[in-house]
N, CA, C and O atoms as a GROMACS GRO file, in nm:
protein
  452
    1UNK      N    1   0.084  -0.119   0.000
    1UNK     CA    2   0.000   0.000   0.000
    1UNK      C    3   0.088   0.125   0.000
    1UNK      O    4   0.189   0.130   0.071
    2UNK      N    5   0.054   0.217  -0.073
    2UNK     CA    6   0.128   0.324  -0.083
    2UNK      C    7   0.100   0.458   0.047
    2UNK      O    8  -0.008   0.511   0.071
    3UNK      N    9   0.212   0.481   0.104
    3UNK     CA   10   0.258   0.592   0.208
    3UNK      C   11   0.208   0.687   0.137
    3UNK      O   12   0.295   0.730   0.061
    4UNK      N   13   0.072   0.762   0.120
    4UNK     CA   14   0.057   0.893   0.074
    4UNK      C   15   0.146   1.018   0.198
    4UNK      O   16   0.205   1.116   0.152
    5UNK      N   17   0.139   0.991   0.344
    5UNK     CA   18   0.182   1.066   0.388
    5UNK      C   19   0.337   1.149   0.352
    5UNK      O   20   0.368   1.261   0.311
    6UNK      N   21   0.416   1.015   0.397
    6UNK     CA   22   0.539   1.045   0.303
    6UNK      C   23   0.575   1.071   0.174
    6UNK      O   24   0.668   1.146   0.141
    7UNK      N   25   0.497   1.007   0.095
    7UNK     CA   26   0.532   1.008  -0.073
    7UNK      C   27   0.478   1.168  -0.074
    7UNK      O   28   0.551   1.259  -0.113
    8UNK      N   29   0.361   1.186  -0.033
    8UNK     CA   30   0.308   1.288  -0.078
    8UNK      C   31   0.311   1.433  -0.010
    8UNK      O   32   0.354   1.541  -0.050
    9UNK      N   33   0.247   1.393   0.111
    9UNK     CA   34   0.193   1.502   0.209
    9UNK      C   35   0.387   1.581   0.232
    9UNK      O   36   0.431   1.690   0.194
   10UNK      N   37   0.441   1.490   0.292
   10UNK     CA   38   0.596   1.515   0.324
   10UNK      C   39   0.663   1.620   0.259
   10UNK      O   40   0.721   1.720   0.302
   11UNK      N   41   0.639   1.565   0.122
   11UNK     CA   42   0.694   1.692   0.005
   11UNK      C   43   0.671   1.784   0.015
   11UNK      O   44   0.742   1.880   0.045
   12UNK      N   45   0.522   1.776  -0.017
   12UNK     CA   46   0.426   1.872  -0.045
   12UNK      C   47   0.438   2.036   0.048
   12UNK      O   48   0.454   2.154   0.016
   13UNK      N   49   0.420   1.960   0.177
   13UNK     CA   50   0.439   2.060   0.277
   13UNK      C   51   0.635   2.096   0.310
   13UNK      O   52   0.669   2.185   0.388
   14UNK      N   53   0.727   2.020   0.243
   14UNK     CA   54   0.805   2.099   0.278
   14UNK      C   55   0.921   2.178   0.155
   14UNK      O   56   1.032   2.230   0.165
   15UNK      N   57   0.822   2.154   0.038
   15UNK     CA   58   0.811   2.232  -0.093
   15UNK      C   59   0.744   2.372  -0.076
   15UNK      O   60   0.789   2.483  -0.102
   16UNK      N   61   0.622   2.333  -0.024
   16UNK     CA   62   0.503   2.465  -0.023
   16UNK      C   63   0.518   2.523   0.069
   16UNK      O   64   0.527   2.646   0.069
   17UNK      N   65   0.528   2.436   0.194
   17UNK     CA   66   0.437   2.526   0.310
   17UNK      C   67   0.517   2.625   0.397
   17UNK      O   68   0.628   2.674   0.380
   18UNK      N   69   0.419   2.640   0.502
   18UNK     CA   70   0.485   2.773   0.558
   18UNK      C   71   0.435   2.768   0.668
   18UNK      O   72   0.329   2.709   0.689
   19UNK      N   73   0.553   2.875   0.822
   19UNK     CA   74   0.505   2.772   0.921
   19UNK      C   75   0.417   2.887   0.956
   19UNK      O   76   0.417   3.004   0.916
   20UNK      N   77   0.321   2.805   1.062
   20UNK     CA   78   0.165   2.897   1.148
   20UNK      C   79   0.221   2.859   1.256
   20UNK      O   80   0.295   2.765   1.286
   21UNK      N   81   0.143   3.004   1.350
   21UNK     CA   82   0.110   2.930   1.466
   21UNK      C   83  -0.044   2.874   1.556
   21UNK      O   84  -0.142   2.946   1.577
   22UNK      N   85  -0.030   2.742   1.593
   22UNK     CA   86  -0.160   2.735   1.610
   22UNK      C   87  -0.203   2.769   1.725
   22UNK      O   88  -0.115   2.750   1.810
   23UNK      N   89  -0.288   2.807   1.764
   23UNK     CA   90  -0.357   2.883   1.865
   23UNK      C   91  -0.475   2.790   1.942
   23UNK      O   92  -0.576   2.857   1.927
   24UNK      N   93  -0.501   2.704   1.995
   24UNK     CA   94  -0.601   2.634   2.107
   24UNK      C   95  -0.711   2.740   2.112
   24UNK      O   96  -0.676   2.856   2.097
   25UNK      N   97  -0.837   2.713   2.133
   25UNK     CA   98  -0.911   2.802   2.172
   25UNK      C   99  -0.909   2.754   2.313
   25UNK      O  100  -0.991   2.827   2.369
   26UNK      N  101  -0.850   2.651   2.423
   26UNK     CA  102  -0.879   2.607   2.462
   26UNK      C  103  -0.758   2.679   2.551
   26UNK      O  104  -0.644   2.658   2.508
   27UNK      N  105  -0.767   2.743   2.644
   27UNK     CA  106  -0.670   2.791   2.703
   27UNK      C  107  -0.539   2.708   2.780
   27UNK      O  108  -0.420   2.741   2.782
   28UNK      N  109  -0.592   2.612   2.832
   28UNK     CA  110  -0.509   2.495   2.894
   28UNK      C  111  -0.365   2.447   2.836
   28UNK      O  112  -0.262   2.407   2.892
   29UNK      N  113  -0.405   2.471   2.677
   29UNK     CA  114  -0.288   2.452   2.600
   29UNK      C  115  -0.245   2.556   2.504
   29UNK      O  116  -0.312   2.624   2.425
   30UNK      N  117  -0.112   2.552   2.531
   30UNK     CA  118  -0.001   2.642   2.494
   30UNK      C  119   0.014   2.621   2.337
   30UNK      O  120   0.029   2.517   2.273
   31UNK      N  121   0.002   2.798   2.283
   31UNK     CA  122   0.012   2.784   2.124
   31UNK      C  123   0.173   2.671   2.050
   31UNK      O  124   0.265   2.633   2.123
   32UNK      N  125   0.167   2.654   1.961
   32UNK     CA  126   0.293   2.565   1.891
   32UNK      C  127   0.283   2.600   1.760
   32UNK      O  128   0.199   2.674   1.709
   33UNK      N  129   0.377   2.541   1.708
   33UNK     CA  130   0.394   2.630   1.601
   33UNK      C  131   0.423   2.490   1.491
   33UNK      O  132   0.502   2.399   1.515
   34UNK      N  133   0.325   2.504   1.350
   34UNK     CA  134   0.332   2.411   1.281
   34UNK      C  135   0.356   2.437   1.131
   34UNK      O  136   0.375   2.554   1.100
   35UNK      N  137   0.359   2.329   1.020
   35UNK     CA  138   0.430   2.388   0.913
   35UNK      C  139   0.255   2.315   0.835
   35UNK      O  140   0.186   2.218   0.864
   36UNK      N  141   0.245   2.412   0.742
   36UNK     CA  142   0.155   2.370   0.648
   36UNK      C  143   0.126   2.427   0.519
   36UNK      O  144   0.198   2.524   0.496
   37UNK      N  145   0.009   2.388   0.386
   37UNK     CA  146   0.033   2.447   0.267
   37UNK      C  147  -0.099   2.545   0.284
   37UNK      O  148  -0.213   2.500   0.292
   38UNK      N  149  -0.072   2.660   0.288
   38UNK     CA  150  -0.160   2.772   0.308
   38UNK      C  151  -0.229   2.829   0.161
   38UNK      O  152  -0.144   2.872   0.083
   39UNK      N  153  -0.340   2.833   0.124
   39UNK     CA  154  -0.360   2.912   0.016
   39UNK      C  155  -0.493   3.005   0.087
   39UNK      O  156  -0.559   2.968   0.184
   40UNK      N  157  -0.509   3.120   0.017
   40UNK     CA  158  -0.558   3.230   0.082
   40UNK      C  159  -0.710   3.180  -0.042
   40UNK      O  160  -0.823   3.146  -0.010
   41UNK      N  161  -0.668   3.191  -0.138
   41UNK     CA  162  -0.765   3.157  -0.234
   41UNK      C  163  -0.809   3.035  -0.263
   41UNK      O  164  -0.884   3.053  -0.359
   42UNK      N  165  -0.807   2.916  -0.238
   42UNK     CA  166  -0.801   2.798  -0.251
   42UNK      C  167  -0.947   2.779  -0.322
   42UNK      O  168  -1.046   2.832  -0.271
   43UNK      N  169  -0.957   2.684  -0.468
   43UNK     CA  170  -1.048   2.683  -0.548
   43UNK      C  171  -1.099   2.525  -0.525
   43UNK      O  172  -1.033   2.446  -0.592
   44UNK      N  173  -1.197   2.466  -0.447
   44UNK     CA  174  -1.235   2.384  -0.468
   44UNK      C  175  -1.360   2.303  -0.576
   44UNK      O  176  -1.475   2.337  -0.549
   45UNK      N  177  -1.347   2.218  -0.673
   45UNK     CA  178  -1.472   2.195  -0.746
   45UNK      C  179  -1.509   2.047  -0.704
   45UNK      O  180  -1.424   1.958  -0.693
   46UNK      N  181  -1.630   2.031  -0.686
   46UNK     CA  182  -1.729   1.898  -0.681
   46UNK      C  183  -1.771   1.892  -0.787
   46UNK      O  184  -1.825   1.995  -0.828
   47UNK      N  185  -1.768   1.786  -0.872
   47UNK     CA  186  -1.778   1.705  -0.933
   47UNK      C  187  -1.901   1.603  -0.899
   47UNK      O  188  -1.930   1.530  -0.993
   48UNK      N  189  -1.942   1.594  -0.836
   48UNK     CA  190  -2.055   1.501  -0.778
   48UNK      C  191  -2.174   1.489  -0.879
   48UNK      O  192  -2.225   1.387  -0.925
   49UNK      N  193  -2.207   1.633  -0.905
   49UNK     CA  194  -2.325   1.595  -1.016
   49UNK      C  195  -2.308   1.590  -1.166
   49UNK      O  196  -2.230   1.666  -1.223
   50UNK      N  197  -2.369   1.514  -1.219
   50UNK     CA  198  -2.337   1.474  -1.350
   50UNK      C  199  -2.367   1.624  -1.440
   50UNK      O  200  -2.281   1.668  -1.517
   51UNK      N  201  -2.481   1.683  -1.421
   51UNK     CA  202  -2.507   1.811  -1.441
   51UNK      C  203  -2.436   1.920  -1.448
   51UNK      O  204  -2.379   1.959  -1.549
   52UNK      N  205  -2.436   1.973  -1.344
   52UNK     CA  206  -2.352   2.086  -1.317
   52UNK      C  207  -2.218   2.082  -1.201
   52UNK      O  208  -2.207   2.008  -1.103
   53UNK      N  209  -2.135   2.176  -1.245
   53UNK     CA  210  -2.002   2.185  -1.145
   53UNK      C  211  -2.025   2.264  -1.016
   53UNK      O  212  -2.109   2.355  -1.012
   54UNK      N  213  -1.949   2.228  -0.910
   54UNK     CA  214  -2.007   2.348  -0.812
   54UNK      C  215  -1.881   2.332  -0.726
   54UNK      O  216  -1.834   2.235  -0.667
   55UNK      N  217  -1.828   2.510  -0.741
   55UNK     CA  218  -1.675   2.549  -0.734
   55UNK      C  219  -1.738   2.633  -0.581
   55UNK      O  220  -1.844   2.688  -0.552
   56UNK      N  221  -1.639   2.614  -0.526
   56UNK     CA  222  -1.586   2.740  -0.400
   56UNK      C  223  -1.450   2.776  -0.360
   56UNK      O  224  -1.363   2.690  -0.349
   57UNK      N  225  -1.425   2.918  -0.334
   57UNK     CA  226  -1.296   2.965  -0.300
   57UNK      C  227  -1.302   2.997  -0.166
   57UNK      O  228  -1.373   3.084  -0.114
   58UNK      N  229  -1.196   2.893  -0.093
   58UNK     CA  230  -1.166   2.882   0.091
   58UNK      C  231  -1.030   2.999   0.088
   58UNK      O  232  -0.968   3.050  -0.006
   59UNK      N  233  -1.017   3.011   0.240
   59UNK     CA  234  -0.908   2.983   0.293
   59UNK      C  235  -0.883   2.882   0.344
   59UNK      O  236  -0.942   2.849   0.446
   60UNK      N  237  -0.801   2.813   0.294
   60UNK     CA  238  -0.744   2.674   0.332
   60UNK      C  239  -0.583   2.662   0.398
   60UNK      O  240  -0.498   2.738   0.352
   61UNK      N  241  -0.542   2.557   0.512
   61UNK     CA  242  -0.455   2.506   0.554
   61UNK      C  243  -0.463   2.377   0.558
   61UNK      O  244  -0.523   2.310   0.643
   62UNK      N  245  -0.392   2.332   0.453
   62UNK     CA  246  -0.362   2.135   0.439
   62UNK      C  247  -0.202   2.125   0.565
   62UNK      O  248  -0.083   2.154   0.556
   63UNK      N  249  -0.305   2.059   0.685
   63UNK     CA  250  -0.131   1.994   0.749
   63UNK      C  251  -0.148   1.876   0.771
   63UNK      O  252  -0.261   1.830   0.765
   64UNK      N  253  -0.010   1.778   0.810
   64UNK     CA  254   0.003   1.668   0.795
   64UNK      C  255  -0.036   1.619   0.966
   64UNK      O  256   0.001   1.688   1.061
   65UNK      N  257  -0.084   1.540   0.976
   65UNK     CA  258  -0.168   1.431   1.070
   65UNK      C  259  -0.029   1.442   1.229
   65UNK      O  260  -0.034   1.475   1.347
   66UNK      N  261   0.085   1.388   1.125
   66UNK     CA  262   0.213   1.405   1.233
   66UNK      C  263   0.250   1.564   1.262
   66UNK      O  264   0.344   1.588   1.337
   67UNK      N  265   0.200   1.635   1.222
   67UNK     CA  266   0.263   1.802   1.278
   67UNK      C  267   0.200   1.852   1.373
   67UNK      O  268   0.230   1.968   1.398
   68UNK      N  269   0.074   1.778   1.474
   68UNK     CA  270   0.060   1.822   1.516
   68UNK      C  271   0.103   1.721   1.661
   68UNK      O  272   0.100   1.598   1.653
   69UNK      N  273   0.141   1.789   1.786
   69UNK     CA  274   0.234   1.727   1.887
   69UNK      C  275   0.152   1.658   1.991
   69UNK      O  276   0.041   1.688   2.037
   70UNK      N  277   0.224   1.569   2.015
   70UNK     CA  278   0.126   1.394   2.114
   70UNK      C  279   0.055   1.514   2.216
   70UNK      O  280  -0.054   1.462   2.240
   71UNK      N  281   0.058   1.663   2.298
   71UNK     CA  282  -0.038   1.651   2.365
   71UNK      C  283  -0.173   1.763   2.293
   71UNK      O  284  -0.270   1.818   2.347
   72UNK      N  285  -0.131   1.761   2.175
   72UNK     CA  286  -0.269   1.797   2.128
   72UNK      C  287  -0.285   1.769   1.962
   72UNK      O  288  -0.263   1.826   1.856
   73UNK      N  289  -0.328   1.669   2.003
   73UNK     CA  290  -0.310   1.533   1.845
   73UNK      C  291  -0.419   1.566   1.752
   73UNK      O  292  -0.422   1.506   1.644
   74UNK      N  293  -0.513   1.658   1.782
   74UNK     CA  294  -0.604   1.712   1.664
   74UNK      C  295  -0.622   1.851   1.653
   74UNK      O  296  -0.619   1.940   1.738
   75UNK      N  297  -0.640   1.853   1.534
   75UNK     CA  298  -0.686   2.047   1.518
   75UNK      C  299  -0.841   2.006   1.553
   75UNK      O  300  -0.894   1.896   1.544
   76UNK      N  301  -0.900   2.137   1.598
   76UNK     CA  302  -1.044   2.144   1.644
   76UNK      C  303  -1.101   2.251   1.575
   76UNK      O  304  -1.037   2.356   1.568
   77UNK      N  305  -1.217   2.241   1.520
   77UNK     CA  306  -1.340   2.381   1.504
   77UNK      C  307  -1.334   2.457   1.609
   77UNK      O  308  -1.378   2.426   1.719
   78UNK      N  309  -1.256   2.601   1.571
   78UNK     CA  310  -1.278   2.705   1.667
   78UNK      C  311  -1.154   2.719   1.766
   78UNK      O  312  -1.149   2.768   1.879
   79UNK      N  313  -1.025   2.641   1.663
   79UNK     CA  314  -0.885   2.682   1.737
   79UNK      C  315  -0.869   2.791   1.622
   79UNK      O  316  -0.957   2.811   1.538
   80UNK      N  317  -0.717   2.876   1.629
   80UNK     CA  318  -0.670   2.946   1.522
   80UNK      C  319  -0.588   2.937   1.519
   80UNK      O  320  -0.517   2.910   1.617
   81UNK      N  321  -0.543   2.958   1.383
   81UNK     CA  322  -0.382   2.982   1.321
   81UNK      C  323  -0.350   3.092   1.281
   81UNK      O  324  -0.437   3.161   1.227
   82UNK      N  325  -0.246   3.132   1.291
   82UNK     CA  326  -0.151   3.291   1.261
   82UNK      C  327  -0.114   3.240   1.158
   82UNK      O  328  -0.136   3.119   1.147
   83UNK      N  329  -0.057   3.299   1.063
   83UNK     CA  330  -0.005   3.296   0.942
   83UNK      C  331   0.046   3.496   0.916
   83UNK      O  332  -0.010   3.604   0.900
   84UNK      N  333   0.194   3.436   0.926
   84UNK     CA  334   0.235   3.627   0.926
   84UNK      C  335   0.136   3.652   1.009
   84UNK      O  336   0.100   3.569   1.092
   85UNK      N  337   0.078   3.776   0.996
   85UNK     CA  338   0.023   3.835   1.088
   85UNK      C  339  -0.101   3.848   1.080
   85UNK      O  340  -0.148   3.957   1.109
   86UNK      N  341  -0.167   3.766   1.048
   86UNK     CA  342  -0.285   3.745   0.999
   86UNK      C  343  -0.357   3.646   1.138
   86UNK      O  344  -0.271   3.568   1.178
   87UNK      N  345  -0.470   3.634   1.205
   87UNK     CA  346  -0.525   3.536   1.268
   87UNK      C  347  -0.664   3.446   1.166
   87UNK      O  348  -0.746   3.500   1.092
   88UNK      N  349  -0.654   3.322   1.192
   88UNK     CA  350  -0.797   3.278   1.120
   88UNK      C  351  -0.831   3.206   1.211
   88UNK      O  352  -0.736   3.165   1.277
   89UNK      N  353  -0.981   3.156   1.261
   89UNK     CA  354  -1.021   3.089   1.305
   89UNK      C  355  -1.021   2.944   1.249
   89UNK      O  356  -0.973   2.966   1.137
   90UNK      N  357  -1.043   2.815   1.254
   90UNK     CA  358  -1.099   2.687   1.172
   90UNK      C  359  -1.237   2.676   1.236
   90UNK      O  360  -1.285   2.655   1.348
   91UNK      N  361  -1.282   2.705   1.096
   91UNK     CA  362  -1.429   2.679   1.085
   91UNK      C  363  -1.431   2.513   1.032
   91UNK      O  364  -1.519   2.462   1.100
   92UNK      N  365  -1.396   2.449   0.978
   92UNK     CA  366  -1.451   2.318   0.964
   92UNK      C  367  -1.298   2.269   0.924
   92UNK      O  368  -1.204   2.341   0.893
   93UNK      N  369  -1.302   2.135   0.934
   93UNK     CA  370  -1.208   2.013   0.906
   93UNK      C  371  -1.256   1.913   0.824
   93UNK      O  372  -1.366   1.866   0.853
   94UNK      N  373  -1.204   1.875   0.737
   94UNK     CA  374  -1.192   1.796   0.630
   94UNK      C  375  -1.103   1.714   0.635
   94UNK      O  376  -0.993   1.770   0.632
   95UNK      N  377  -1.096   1.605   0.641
   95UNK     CA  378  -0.986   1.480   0.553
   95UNK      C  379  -0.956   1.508   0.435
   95UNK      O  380  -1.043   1.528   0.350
   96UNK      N  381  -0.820   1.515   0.410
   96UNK     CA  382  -0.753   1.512   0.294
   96UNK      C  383  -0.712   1.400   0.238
   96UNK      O  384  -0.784   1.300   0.236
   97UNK      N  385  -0.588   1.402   0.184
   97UNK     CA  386  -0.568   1.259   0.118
   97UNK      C  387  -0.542   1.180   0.250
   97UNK      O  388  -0.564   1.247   0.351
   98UNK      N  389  -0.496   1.040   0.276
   98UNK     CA  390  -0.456   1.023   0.373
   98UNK      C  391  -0.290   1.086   0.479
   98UNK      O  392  -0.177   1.116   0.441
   99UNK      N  393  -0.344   1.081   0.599
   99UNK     CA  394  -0.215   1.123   0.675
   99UNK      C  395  -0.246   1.306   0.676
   99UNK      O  396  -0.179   1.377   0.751
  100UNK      N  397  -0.342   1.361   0.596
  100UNK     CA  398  -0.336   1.509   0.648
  100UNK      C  399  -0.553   1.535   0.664
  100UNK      O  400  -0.660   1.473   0.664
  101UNK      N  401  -0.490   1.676   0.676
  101UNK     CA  402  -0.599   1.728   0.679
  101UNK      C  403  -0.633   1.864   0.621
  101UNK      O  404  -0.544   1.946   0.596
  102UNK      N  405  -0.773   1.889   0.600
  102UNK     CA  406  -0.792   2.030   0.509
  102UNK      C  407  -0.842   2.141   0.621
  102UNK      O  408  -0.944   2.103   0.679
  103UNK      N  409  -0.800   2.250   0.657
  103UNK     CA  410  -0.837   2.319   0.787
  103UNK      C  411  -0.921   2.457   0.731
  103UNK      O  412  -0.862   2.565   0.730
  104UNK      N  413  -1.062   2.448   0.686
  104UNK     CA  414  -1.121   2.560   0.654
  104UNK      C  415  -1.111   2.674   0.754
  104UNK      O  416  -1.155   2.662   0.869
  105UNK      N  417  -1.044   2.797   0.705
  105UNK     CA  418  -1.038   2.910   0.768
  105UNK      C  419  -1.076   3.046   0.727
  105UNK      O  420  -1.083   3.084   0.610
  106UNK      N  421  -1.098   3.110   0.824
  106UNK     CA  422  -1.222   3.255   0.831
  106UNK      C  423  -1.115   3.355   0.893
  106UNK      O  424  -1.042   3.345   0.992
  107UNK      N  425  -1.124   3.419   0.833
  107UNK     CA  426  -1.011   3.537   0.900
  107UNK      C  427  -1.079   3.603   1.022
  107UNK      O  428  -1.198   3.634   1.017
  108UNK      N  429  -0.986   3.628   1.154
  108UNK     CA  430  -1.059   3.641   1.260
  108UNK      C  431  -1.059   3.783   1.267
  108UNK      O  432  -0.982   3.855   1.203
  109UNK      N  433  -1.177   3.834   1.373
  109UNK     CA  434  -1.169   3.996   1.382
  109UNK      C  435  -1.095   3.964   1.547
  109UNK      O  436  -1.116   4.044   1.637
  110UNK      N  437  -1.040   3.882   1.561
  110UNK     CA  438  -1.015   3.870   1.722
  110UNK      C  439  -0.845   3.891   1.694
  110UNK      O  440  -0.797   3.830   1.598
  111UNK      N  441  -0.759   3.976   1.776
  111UNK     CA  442  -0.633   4.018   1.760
  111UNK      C  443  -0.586   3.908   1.822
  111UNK      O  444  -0.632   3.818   1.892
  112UNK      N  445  -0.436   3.952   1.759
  112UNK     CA  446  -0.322   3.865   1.802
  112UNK      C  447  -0.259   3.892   1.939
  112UNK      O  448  -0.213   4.003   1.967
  113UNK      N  449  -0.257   3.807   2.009
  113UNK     CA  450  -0.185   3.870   2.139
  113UNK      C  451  -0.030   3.814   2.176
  113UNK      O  452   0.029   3.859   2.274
   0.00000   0.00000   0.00000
């Protein structure tokens, strides 16, 4: 069976990406800082109906499954990531290929501290 993580995700993110920091909404735990492929515009299309196409443009963060550290082993709806100086919230999570994930993000009106 093929390692998408390595074959793929591995590259991918250390071709593309760029590091964030992630932010807990959860105060208990301390921000860390992770590497991922950021697109501000990110164009997604479904394909699902035979009919018609149906496109949307995210902010998206694809990171890999291993970047994030044994005591906080998942991203959550309603942590954030910095990127430069930018804050976004994650509004939803997606599975990506295997070994990562797709981190829908909303640019926050909440400052950086």
């Amino acid at each position: 069976m093929l390692d998408f993580d390595n074959f793929i995700n591995k590259p991918c993110v250390e071709i593309f990406g760029r590091e964030a920091t992630y932010i807990p909404a959860n105060n208990d735990f301390d921000s860390f800082v992770i590497k991922g492929d950021f697109h501000k515009d990110y164009k997604g299309i479904k394909a699902d109906s035979s009919e018609v196409e149906i496109s949307s443009n995210e902010i998206v963060l694809f990171v890999r499954d291993v970047s994030m550290p044994p005591e906080y082993s998942k991203a959550n709806q309603g942590d954030f990531v910095e990127i430069e100086t930018t804050r976004y919230q994650i509004i939803d999570i997606q599975q990506h290929i295997p070994g990562s994930k797709k981190l829908i993000l909303h640019e926050s009106s909440e400052s950086s501290d």
